[in-house]
Each structure stands twice: as structure tokens, then as C-alpha cells.
Backbone as a ProteinNet text record, in pm:
[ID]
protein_1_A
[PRIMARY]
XXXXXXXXXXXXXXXXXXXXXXXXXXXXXXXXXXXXXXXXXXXXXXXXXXXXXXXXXXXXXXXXXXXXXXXXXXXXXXXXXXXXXXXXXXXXXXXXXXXXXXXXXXXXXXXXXXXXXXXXXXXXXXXXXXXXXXXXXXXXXXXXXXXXXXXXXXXXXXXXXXXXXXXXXXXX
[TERTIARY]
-1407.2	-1511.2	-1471.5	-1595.7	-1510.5	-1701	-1669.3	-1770.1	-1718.6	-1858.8	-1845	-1900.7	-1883.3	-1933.1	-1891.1	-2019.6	-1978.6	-1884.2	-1891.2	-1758	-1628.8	-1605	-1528.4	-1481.1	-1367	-1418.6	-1320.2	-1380	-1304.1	-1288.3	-1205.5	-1146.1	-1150.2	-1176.4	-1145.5	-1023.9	-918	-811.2	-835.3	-879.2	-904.1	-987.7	-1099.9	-1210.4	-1164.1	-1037.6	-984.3	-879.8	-831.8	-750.5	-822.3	-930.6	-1008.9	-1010.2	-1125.3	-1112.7	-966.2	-876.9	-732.4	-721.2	-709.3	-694.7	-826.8	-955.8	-1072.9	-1049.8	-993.4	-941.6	-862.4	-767.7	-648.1	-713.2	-801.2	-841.3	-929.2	-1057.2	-1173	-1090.6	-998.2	-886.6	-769.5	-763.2	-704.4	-541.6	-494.7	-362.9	-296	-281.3	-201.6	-22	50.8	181.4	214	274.5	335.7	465.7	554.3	687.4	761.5	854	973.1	960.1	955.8	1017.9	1144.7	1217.8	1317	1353.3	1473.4	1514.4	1426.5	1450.8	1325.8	1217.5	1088.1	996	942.9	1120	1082.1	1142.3	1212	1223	1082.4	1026.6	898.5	822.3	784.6	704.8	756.5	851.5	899.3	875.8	903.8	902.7	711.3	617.9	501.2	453	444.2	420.4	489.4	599.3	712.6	590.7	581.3	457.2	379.4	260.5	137.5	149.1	247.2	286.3	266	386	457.7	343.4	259.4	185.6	71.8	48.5	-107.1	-81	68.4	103.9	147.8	192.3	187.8	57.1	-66.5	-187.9	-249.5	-264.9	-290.2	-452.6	-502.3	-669	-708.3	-793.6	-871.8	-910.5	-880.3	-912	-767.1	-661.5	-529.6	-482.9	-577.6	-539	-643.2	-728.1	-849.1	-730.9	-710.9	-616.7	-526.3	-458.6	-342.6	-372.5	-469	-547.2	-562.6	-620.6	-640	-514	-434.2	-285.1	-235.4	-233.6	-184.7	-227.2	-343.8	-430.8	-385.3	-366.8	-356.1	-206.6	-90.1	15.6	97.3	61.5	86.2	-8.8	-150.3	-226.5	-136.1	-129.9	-52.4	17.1	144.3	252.6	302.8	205.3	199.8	134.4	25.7	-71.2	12.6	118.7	164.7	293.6	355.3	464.2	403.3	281.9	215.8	141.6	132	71.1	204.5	319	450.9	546.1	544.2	655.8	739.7	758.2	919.9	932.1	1037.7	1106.3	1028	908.8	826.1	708.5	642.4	561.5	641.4	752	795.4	787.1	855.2	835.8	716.7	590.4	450.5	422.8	447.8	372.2	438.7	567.7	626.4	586.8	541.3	511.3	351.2	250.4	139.4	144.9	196.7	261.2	287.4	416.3	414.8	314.4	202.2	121.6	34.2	-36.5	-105.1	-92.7	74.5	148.5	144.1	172.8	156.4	59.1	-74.7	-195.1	-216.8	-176.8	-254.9	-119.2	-5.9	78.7	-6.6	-43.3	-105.7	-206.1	-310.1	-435.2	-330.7	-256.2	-198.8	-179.4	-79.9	-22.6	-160.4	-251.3	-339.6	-430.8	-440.2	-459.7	-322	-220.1	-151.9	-176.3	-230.3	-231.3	-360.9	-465.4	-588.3	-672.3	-602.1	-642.6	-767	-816.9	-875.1	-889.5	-939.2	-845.2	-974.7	-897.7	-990.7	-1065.8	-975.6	-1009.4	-1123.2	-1189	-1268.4	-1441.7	-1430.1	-1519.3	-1537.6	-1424.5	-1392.5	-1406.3	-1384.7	-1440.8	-1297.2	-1235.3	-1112.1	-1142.7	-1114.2	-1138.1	-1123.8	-1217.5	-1276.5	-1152.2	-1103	-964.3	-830	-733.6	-650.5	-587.8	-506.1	-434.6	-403.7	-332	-235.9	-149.7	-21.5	67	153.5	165.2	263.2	211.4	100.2	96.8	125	163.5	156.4	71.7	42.4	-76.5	24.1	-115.4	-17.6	-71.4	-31.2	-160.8	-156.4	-224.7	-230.5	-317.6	-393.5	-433.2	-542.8	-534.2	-601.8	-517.9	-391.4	-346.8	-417.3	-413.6	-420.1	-365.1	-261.8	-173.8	-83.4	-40.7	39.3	179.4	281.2	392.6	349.1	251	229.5	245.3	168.1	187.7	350.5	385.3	542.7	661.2	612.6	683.2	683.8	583.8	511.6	545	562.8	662.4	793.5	831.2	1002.6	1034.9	955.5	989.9	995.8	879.6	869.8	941.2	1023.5	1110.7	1233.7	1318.9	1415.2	1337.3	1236.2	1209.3	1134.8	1119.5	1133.8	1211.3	1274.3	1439.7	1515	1485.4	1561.6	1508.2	1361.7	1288.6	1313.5	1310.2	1371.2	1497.7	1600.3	1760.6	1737.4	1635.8	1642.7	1587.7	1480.6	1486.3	1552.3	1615.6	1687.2	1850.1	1896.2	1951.4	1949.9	1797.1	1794	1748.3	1704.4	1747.9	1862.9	1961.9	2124.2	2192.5	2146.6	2188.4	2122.8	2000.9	1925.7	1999.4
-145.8	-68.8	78.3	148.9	316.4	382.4	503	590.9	705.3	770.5	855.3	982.6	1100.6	1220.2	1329.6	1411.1	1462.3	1440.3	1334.3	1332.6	1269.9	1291.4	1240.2	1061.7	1011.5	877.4	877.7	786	770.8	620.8	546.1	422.8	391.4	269.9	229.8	268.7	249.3	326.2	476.8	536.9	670.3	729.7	631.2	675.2	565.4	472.1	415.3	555.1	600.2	754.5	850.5	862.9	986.7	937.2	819	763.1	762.2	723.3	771.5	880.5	954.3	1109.5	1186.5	1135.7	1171.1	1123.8	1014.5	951.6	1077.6	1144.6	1183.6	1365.7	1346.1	1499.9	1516.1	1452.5	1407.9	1380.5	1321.9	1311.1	1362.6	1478.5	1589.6	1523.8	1448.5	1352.2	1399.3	1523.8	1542.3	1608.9	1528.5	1546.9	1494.9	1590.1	1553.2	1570	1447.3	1469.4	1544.2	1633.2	1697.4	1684.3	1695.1	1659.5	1632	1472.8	1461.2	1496.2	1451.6	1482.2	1347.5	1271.1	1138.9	1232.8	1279.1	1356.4	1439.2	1549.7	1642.5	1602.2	1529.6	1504.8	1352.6	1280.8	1274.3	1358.7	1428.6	1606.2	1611	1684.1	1740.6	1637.1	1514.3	1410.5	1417.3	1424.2	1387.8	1561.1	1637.4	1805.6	1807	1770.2	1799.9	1652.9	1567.9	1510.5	1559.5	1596.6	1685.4	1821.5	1882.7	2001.2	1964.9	1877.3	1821.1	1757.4	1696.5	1592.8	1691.2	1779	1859.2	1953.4	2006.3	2123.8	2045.7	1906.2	1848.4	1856.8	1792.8	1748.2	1886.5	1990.2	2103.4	2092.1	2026.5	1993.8	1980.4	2002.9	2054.1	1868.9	1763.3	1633.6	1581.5	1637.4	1609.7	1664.8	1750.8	1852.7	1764.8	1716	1620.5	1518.2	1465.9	1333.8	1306.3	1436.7	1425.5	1484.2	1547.5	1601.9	1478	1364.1	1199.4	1164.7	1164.2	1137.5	1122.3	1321.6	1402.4	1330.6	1295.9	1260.9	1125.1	1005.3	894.3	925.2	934.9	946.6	1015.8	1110.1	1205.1	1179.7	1138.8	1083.5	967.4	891	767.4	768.2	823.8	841.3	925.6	990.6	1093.3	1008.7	943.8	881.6	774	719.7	607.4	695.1	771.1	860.5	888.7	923.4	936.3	823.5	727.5	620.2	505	494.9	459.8	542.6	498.5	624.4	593.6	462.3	425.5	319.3	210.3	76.7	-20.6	4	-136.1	-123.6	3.9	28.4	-38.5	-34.5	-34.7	-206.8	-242.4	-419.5	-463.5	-428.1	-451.7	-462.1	-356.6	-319.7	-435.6	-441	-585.7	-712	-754	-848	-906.6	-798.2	-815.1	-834.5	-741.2	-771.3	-905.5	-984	-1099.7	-1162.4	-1153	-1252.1	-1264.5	-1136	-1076.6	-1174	-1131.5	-1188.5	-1316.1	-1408.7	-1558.6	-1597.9	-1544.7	-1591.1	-1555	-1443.5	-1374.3	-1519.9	-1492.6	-1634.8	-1754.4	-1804.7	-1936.8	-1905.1	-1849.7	-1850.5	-1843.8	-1739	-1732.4	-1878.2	-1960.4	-2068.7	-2178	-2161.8	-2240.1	-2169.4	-2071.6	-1992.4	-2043.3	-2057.5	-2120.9	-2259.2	-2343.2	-2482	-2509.6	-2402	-2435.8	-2351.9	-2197.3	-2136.3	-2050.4	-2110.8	-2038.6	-1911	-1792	-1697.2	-1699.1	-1722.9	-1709.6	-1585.2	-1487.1	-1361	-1283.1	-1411.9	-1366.4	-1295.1	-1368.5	-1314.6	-1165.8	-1175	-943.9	-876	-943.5	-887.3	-875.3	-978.4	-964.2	-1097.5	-1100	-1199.6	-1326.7	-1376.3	-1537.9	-1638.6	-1626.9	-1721.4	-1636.3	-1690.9	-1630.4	-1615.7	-1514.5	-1495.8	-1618.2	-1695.1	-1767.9	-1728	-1741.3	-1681	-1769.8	-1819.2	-1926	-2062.3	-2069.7	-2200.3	-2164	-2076.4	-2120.3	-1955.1	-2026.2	-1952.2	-1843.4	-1704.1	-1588.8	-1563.4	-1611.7	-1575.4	-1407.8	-1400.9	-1232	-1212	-1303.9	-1271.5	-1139	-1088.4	-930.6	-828.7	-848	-715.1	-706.9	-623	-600.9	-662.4	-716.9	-755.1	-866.1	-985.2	-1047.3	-967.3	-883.3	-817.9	-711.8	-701.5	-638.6	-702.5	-813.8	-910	-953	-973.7	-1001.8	-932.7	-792.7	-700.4	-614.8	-674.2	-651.9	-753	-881.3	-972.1	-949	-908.4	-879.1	-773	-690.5	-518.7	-564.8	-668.1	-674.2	-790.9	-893.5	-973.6	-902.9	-806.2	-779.9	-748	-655	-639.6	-772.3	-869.6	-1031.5	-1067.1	-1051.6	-1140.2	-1045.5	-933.9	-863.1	-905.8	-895.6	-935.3	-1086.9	-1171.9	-1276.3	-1339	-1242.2	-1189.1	-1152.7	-1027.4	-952.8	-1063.3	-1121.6	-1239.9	-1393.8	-1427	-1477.4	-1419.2	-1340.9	-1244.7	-1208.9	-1173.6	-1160	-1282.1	-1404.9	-1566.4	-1586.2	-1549.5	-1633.9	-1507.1	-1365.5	-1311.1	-1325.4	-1434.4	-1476	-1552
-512.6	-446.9	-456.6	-501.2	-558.6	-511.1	-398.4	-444.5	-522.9	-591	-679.6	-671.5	-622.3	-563	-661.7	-684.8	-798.2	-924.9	-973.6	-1088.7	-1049.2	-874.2	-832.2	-761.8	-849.5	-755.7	-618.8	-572.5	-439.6	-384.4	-419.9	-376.1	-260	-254.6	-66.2	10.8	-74.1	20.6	15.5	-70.1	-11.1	88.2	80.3	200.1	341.4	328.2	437.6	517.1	414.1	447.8	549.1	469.8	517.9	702.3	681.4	827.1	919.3	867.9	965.3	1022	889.9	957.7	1049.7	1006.7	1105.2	1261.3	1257.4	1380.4	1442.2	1349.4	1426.4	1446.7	1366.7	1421.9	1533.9	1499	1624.8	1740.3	1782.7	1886.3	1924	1890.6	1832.8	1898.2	1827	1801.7	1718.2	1612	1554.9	1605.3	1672.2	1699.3	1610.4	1500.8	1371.1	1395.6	1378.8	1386.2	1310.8	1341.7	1248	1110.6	999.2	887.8	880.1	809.9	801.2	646	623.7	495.9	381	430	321.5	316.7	492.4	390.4	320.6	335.6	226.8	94	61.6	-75.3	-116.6	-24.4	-73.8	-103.6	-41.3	-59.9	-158.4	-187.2	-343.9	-465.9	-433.5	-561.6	-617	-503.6	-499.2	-576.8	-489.9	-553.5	-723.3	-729.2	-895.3	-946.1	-895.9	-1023.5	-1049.2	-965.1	-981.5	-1107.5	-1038.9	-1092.4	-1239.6	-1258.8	-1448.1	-1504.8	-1467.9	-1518.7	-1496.9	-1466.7	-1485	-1593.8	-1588.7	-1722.5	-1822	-1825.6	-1947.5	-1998.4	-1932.4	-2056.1	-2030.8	-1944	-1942.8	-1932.3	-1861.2	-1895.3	-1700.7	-1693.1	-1570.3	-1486.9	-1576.9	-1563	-1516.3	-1530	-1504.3	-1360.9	-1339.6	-1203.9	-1156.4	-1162.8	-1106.7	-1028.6	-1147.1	-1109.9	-1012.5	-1080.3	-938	-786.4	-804.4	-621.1	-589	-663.3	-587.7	-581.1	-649.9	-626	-523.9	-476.4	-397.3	-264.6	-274.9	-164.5	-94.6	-208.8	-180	-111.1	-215.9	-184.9	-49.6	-46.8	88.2	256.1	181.1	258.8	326.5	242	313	413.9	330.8	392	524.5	510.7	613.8	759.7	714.8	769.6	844.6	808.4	828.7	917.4	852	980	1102.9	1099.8	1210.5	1316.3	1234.1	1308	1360.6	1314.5	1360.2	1393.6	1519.7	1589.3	1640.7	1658.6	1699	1684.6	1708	1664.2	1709.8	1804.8	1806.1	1728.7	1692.7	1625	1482.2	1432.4	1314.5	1305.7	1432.3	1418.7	1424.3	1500.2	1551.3	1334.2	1284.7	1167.6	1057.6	1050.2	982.5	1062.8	1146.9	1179.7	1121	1164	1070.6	905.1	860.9	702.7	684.7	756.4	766.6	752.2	905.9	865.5	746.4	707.5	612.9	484.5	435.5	326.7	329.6	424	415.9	400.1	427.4	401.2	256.5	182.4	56.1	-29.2	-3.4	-88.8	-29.4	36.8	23.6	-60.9	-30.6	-116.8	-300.7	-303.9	-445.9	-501.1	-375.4	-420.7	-468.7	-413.2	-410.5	-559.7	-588	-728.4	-834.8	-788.1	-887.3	-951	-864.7	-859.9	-965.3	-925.2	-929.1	-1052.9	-1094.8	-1158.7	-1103.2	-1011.9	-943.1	-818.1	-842.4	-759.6	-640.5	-519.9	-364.4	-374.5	-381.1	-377.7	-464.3	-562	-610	-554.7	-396	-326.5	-305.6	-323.3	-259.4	-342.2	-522.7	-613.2	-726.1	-702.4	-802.7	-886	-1020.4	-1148.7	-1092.6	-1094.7	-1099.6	-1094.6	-1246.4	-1331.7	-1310.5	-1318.7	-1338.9	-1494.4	-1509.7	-1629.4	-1677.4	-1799.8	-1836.7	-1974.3	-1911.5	-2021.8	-2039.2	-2198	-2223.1	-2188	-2165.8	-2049.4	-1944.3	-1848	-1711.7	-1660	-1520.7	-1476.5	-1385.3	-1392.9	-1335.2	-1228.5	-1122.6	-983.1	-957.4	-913.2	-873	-750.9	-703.9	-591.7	-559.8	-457.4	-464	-520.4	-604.7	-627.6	-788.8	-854.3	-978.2	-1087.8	-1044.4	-1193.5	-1104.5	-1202.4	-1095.7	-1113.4	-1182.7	-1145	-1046.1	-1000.8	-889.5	-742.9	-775	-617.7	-642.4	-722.6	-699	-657.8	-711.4	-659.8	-536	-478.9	-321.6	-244.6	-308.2	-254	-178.2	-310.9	-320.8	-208.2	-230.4	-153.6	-14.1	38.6	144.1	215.1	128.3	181.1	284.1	212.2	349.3	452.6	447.1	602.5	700.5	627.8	659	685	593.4	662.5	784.8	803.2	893.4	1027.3	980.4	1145	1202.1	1086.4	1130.1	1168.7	1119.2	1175.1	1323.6	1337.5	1467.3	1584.6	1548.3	1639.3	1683	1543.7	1546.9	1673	1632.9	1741.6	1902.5	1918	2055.4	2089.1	2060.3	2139.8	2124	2055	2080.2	2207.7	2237.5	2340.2	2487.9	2470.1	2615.3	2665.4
[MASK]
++++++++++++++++++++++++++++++++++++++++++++++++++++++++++++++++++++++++++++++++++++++++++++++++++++++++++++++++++++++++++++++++++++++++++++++++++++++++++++++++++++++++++++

């Protein structure tokens, strides 16, 4: 799902962005924490792309690009420093993930079995890939080394939460 305004597109997570931050202005909530050292060398990593990658192709469509970039990326992140602000917000937010994730792997698992992807209602490909003979679920992400690697990323902070509770029942 993408609108398109002047020339410009705009993705659901970008117009999910916009709405965050409208939230945080209309409610004039902006207590922006400190900058730590992670988000200024995010800042810098995110700005040094834009920068390199607009004077590489040197074209007015490249500076296009990365303002959505700029937008998504910093949008986010920023968006998300601000909307978690301390250690239960941080567990509250891995816990949903959790659930989130177990549901999008069942439906996958059930796209593995079946070739058929659930998610085709929301508007992602019907079939799934097959490579070699065996089927590549992918679910709602784009590519299946995408859902896998969204897997992966998000296993320790699984296993930690399930450490951390594991933990505070053996100190009750």
C-alpha cells in the first residue's frame, strides 16, 4: 500500500510515521531524551548515506530517495526512542514482538507445509517461492531471507525475556 503525491511515494510505514509524530506534536509530548552516543553515530551513519549516495549518482531522483530514507530511518528510530523510555516500556515492546512473531511463524509454518501464503489477503503473493524443491515461506516480509533474518535478530531479545522471567520466579 503506497500513496503517491506529487511524484512522491509514500508507504504505509511512512504515513504510519507521520501519524506517530502528529500524535507527539498535537500533544505537544515532545520530551526528547539526551542524545546518547548510539544516537549520534546513528545520525551520522544515516546523514554519511544520504550525503554519499546522492553525490555518487548526482541526480535530483537520488536526493528524492534518500529524503524517504532520511525519513523512514530517523523517523523510526527516533520515533521509537521516544515512544520507549524505560525498562518496562522496553519489555512491554518485546513481549508484543513475541506475540506478533509467533503468529506471523505459524501462518509461515503453515505456508511452508502448504505453499500457500495466509498473508495473501493483505496483499503479499498468493504461492510461495520454490527453490531446489523446497518451499521459501516469506510470509508478509518481502523476501524469505528477510523473515529469517527478522527471526534471528529478534531471538536474543526472546531468549533474554524468557531468562528474565525465568529469573524473577526462581527469586519469589
Amino acid at each position: 500500500i503506497s500513496v503517491v503525491v506529487f511524484g512522491l511515494h509514500f508507504p504505509a510505514l511512512r504515513l504510519i510515521l507521520a501519524a506517530g509524530w502528529l500524535r507527539f506534536v498535537v500533544r505537544r509530548d515532545l520530551k526528547f531524551p539526551r542524545l546518547n552516543s548510539i544516537d549520534k553515530v546513528f545520525l551520522f551513519w544515516a546523514l554519511s548515506n544520504a550525503i554519499i549516495f546522492t553525490i555518487l549518482w548526482r541526480d535530483l531522483g537520488a536526493a528524492t530517495n534518500r529524503l524517504g530514507f532520511l525519513w523512514t530511518t530517523l523517523g523510526s528510530y527516533f520515533l521509537a526512542r521516544l515512544l520507549i523510555r524505560n525498562k518496562a516500556d522496553m519489555v512491554l515492546s518485546i513481549k508484543v514482538l513475541a506475540i506478533v512473531i509467533t503468529v506471523i511463524a505459524s501462518a509461515m509454518s503453515f505456508e511452508h507445509v502448504t505453499q500457500h501464503n495466509v498473508f495473501s489477503i493483505l496483499g503479499a503473493p498468493e504461492l510461495s517461492n520454490v527453490r531446489d524443491g523446497s518451499i521459501r515461506a516469506k510470509g508478509p516480509f518481502a523476501h524469505s531471507i528477510i523473515a529469517g533474518t527478522i527471526g534471528a535478530m529478534l531471538m536474543p531479545a526472546f531468549v533474554g525475556l524468557w531468562w528474565q522471567g525465568k529469573r524473577n520466579r526462581s527469586e519469589e
